[in-house]
C-alpha positions, 0 to 999 in steps of 0.5 A: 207819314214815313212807311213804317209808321203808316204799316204800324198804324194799318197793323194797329188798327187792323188789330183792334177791329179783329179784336173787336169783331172777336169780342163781339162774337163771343157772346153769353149763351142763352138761358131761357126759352124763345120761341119754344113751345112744350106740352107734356104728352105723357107721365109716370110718377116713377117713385110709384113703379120702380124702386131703384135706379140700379141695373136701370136705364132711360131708353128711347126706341123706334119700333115697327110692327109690320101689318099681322104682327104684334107683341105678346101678353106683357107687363110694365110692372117695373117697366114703365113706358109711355108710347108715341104713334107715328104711324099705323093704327096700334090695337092694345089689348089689356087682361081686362078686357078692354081694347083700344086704338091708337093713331098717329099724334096720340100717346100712352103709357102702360105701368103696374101689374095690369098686362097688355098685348099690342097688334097691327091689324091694319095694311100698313106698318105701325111705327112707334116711338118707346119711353121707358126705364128699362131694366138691364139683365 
C-alpha cells in the first residue's frame, strides 16, 4: 500500500470512530424519574386563597429570626406560605389562642384571614425556608 492510500485509509477510519463515539454521545434525554423519591410536604389550594396572578409572584425565601426576635401579628389572607424548619425551634402564635412549635424537618402553612405572629424563644437561631405567592406592591 503506497503512503497516500494508507493515510486515506487511517483518515478514514479515524473519521468514522470520531463519528461514531459523537453519535454515541449524543443520546436522548431522559423522560422519567429514577432513583428519585418526593413526599409533598405542604398544600394550599390556591384557587381558594387568591384571586388572580396579576401583580403576584412565586417566591422562595430564607429567613432567620435571631434568639428574642420575631415577626409581628399578620395574615396570609391573599399570601398564602407554607413554611420549612431548618433550624431553631419557631413558637407561632395564632389570634385564637393556640400555640405551636415547630422544629427542624417539620412544615406548615398559614393562609385565610386567621392571623399569627412567630417568635425564637429559644438560644440559637431560627432558619427557615418560605413558599409563597406573593403580591407585588
Amino acid at each position: 500500500m503506497n503512503k497516500l492510500a494508507r493515510a486515506t485509509a487511517t483518515t478514514a477510519a479515524v473519521l468514522t470512530l470520531l463519528s461514531a463515539g459523537y453519535v454515541l454521545g449524543q443520546q436522548s434525554p431522559p423522560t422519567d424519574y429514577k432513583l428519585v423519591s418526593e413526599n409533598v410536604l405542604g398544600g394550599i389550594d390556591l384557587a381558594k386563597e387568591i384571586d388572580s396572578l396579576q401583580h403576584r409572584e412565586l417566591r422562595l425565601s430564607r429567613a432567620v429570626i435571631e434568639p428574642g426576635g420575631h415577626v409581628g401579628l399578620h395574615s396570609h389572607q391573599g399570601d398564602p406560605t407554607i413554611v420549612y424548619l431548618l433550624s431553631g425551634v419557631l413558637t407561632n402564635h395564632h389570634d385564637d389562642g393556640t400555640t405551636e412549635e415547630f422544629r427542624p424537618g417539620q412544615v406548615f402553612a398559614e393562609f385565610g384571614p386567621r392571623a399569627h405572629w412567630v417568635e425564637n424563644n429559644g438560644s440559637a437561631p431560627v432558619t427557615f425556608i418560605v413558599a409563597n405567592i406573593h403580591r407585588r406592591e
